[in-house]
C-alpha positions as MATLAB code, in Angstrom:
seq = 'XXXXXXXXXXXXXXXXXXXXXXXXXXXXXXXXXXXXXXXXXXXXXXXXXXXXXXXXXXXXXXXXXXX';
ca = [
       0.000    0.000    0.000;
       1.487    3.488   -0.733;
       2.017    6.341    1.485;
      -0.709    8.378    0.542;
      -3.349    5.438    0.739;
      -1.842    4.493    4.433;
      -2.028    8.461    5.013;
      -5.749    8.831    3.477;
      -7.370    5.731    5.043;
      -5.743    6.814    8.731;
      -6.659   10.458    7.955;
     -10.095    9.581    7.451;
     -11.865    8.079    9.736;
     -10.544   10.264   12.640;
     -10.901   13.627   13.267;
      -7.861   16.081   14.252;
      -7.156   17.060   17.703;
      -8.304   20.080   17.735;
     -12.058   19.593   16.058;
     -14.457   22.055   17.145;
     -17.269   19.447   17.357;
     -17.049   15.184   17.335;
     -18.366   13.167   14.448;
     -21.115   12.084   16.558;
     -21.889   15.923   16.981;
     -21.563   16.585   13.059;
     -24.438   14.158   12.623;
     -26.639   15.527   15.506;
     -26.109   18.643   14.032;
     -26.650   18.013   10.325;
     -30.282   15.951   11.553;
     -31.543   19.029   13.441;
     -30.677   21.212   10.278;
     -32.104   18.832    8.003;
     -35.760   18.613   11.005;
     -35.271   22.587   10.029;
     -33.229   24.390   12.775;
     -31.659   27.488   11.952;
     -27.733   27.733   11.598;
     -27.552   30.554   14.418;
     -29.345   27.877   16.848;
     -27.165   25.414   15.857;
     -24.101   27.486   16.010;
     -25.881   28.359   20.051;
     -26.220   25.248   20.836;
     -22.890   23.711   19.791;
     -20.716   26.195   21.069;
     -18.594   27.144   17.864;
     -19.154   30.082   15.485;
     -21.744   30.084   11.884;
     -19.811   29.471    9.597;
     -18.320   26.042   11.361;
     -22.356   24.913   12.063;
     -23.134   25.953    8.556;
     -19.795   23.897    7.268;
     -21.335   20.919    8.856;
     -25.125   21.071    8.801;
     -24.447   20.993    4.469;
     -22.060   18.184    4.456;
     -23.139   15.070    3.539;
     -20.112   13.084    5.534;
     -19.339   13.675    8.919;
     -15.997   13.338    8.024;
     -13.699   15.798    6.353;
     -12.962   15.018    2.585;
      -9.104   15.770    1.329;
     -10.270   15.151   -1.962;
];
């Protein structure tokens, strides 16, 4: 396996260290957007600023894409 495989597949299903919000808070947040809550609730509730809740309630994956 190259490098950049071993580096992708490692890099991907963890988040970095210093992640405003957990996958498992991603996906909370992307269902309550989705059941219609507004990005500044979201952003309230979660404790980080709009444009971070709005970066995650319109992702599909929880996960960050390098691609």
């Amino acid at each position: 396996m190259s490098f950049y495989l071993r580096v992708k597949k490692c890099t991907m299903s963890k988040i970095h260290e210093n992640a405003a919000l957990t996958i498992s808070q991603r996906k909370l947040l992307r269902s309550l957007y989705i059941e219609g809550a507004s990005i500044s609730s979201l952003a309230r509730r979660f404790g980080v600023n709009k444009k971070c809740a709005e970066r995650w309630a319109k992702r599909e994956s929880p996960l960050a894409s390098w691609e």
